[in-house]
N, C-alpha and C positions, 0 to 999 in steps of 0.2 A: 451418427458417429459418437454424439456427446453420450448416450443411451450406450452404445457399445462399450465406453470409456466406464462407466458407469457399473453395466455389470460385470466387468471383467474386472474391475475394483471392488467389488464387492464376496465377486469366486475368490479374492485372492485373501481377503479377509476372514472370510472363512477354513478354510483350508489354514491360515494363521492357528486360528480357533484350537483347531483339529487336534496339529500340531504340536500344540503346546507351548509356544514358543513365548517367552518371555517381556510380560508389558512392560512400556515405556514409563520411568520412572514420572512424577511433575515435574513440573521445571521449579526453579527457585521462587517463593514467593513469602512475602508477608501478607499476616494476619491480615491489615490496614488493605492491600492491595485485592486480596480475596473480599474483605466486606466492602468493599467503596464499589465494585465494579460488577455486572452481571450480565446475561447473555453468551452468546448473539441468541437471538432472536430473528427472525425474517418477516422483513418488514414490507417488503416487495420484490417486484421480477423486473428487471430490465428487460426489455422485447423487444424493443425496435430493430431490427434488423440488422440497420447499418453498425449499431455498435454490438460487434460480435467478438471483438479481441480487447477488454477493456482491461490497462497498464494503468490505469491513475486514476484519483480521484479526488477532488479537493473541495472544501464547502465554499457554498457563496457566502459573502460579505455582505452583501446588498439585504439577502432573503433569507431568514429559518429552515432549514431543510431543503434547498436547492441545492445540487450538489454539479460541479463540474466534471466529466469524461473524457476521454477520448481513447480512443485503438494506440497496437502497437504497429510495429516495421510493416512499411509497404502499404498502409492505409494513407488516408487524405491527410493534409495537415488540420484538423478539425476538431472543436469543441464540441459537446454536447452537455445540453442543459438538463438535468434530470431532477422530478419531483420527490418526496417524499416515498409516494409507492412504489418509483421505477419508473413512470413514466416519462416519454422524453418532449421536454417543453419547447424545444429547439435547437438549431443548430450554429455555430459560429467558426466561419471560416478563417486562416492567419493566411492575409496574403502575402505571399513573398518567400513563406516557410517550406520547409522540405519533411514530410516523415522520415527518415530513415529508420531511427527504431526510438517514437517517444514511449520513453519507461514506466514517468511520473509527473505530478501536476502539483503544485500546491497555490495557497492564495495566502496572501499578506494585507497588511495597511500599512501607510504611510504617510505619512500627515492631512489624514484621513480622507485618503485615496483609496481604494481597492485596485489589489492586482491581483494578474494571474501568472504565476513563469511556467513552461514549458518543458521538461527536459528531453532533449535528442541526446540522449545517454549510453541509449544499450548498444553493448557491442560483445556480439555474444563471441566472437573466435579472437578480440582484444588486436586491434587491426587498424583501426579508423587514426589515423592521427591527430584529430581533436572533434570537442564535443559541443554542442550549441545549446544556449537557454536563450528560450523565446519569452519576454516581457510584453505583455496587455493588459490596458487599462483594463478590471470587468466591465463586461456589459451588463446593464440595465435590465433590470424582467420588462419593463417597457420596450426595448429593444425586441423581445424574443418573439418568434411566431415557429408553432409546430410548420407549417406552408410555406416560409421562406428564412432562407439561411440571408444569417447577419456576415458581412466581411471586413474585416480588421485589422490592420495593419499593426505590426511591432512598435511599442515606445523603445524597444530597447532588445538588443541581440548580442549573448556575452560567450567568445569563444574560449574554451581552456583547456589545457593539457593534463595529464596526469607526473609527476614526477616519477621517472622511472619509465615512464611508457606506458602505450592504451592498456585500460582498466574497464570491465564488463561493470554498466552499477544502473539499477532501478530505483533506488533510493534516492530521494530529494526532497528537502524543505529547506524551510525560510524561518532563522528569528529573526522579527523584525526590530525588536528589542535590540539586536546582536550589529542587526543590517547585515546577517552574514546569511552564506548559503550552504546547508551542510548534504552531504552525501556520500552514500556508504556503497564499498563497490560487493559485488556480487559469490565474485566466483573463490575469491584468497579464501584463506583459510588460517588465522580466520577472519571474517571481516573487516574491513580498514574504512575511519573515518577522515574525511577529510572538508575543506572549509573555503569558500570562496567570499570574496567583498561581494555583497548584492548593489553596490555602488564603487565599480572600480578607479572610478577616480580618487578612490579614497582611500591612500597606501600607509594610512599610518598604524593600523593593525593588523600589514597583511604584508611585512618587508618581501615576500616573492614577488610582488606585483610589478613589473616594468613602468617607468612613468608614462611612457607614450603605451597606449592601449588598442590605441586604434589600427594598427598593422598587426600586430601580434600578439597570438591569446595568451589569456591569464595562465597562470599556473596554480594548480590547488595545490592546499597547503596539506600533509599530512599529520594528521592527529594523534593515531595509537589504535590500537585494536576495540572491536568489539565483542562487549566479552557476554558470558552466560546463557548463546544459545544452545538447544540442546543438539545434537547432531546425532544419526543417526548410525547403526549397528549391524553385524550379521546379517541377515536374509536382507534388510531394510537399505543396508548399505550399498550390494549390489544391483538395487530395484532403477534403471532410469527413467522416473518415473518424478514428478515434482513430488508426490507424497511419499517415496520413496529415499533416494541416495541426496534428491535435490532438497530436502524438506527444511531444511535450516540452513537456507538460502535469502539473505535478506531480496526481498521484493517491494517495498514500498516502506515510506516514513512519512509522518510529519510531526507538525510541534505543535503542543496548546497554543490557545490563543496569548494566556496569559508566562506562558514561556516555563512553564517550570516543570512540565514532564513532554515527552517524546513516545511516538510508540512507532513501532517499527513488526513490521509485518513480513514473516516469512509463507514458505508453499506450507509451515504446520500452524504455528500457534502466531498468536497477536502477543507482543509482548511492550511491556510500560517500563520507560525509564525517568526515575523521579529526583530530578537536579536539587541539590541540598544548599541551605543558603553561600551566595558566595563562589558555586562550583560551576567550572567551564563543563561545556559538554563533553570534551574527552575525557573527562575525569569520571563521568554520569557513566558514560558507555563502558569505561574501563571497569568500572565495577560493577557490571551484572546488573539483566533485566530482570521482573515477574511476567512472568507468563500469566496469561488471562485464561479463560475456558477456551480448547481447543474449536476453531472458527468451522472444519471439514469439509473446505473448500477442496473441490481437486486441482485448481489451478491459479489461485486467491495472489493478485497483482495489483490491487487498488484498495486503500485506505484513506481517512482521514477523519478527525475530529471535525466535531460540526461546529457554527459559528459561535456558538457557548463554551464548547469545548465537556460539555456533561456528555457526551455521546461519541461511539468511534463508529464508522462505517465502515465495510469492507466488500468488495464483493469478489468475483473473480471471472476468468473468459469462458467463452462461451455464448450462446446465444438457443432459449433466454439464460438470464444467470442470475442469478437472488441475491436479493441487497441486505446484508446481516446489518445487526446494529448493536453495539455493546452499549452499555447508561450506567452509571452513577447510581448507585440505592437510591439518592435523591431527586431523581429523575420522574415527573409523573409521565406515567405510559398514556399517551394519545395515540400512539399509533395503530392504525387501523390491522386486525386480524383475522389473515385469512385460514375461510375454514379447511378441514380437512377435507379429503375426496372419500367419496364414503364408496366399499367394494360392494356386489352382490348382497349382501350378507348383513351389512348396513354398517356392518365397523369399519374407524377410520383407516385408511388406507397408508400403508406404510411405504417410503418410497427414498432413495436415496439423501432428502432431506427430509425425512421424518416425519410421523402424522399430522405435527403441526406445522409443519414446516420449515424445523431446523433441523441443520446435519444431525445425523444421528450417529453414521458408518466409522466416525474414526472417538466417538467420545471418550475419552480420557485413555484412550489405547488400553483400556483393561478389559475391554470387552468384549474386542478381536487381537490376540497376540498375533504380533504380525514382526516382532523384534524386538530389539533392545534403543535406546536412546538414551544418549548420555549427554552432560555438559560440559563445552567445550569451555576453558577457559586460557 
């Protein structure tokens, strides 16, 4: 199916081509955010089976390049422990949890604790009357074994509603800095952020918060808009298709370690938002992201900065599915590279991710007109 998906995404590219049809502008950026960042690059394949719908991704705290997973709606409530290449070190059950549809994942500290929260977020027909975030201590790499799943129980289960009523949102992270929770819903237009206590007992920066909590959920707080993704045009716009009309659809966020930029992950581009001294996050998102080098995922739901925060990962569903990785100029490249597939003929083999292994099919949209894109703001 994914192979089908694939080249019928690729007929459709061409035939753009043909066309003639009009490439998508860049998105907004600075000098500063073009030279600081580079990639993706594919740095590995996720294979294991069981994770074939991966929604989230978040770095361990514990370990360098471990990264946390899981599936979306209708799977196990279940972590998985991924290496550097893709490979999967283990698994970790939340007992007590329900998938219904988790979006996203991120990981925090706190008085120098690691955690993990959970989002049971997505709601894709805006239906569910409230939403749940699942809290776990991380687990240990001493804990993991690829041959037996870890099971864990919630430190902490935070129910909340949206003002105005259910709201579709893949988007979630943590400043720990903030102790707040932020998340961006999906489907408006355009994007709305909004902000939860990661500690709700604690209502003095959060006047929506009821004193009693324990019967009745929180309420998020609304923020204001997000601004500067690009949205899509003409042929593009009636495509339903994620790289299509869906393309500038927030699907995944999280926040440096050190709190001062965000990046937030739609079905097209990775894009960085850079807080300026002083400045709340709604004020960050109100004023427009940069777009990174387009990622050319076809269905890209999972992000995150790595425990340094010099690195962004992203990958997307599917099964297997390739683990991109954006770096900092200042970044030395350890990571291991895989070579190309050599055809009959001995030249490297070209393939929907490219002879080296990065997307190639959607690069800077000027190389299959396939429509127009513009920024919303």
């Amino acid at each position: 199916m994914i192979r089908q998906l694939f080249s019928c995404f690729a007929s459709i590219l061409l035939l753009g081509g043909a066309l003639g049809w009009t490439p998508a502008p860049s998105a907004p950026a600075t000098g500063a955010t073009l030279e600081t960042w580079r990639g993706p690059e594919t740095i590995g394949q996720i294979t294991e089976a069981a994770i074939n719908e991966t929604s989230g991704l978040a770095a361990s705290l514990h370990t360098e390049g471990l990264l946390w997973a899981h599936n979306d709606s209708g799977n196990e409530p279940v972590l998985y422990a991924i290496g550097p290449s893709g490979d999967c070190l283990g698994s970790v059950r939340i007992e007590g949890a329900v998938n219904r549809d988790w979006e996203d994942i991120a990981s925090y500290e706190i008085d120098g604790r690691a955690y993990l929260i959970i989002g049971d977020i997505g709601d894709n027909n805006a239906v569910h009357p409230e939403c749940v975030l699942y809290v776990i201590a991380e687990p240990s790499p001493d804990e993991l074994s690829p041959t037996r799943q870890l099971t864990v129980t919630p430190e902490r289960v935070i129910r909340y509603v949206y003002p105005g009523g259910p709201r579709d949102c893949e988007s979630l992270a943590v400043d720990s800095c903030e102790r707040s929770i932020y998340l961006i819903s999906k489907r408006t237009q355009p994007p709305i952020l909004y902000r939860l206590p990661l500690f709700p007992e604690d209502t003095s920066k959060h006047p929506l918060i009821a004193e009693d909590t324990s019967k009745r959920p929180l309420i998020a707080e609304e923020l204001g808009p997000i601004n500067g993704i690009l949205q899509p045009s003409g042929l593009l716009s009636k495509m339903s298709v994620p790289w299509g009309k869906w393309r500038g659809q927030p699907c995944s966020l999280d926040i440096s370690p050190d709190g001062k930029t965000a990046a937030l992950l739609t079905y097209g581009e990775v894009y960085l938002y850079e807080r300026q001294e002083g400045e709340d996050w709604a004020s960050t998102f109100a004023r427009g992201g940069h777009a990174l080098a387009a990622h050319n995922l076809p269905q890209a739901e999972g992000l995150c900065f790595s425990r340094d925060g010099q690195s962004l990962y992203v990958t997307t569903e599917g099964s297997p599915a390739p683990l991109l990785r954006y770096t900092t100029r200042s970044t030395p490249d350890h990571a291991p590279k895989r070579k190309p597939r050599r055809s009959r003929r001995g030249q490297a083999r070209q393939s929907f991710y490219g002879a080296e292994g990065s997307p190639s099919l959607w690069r800077r949209s000027s190389d299959r007109r396939v429509g127009v894109l513009h920024t919303a703001q």
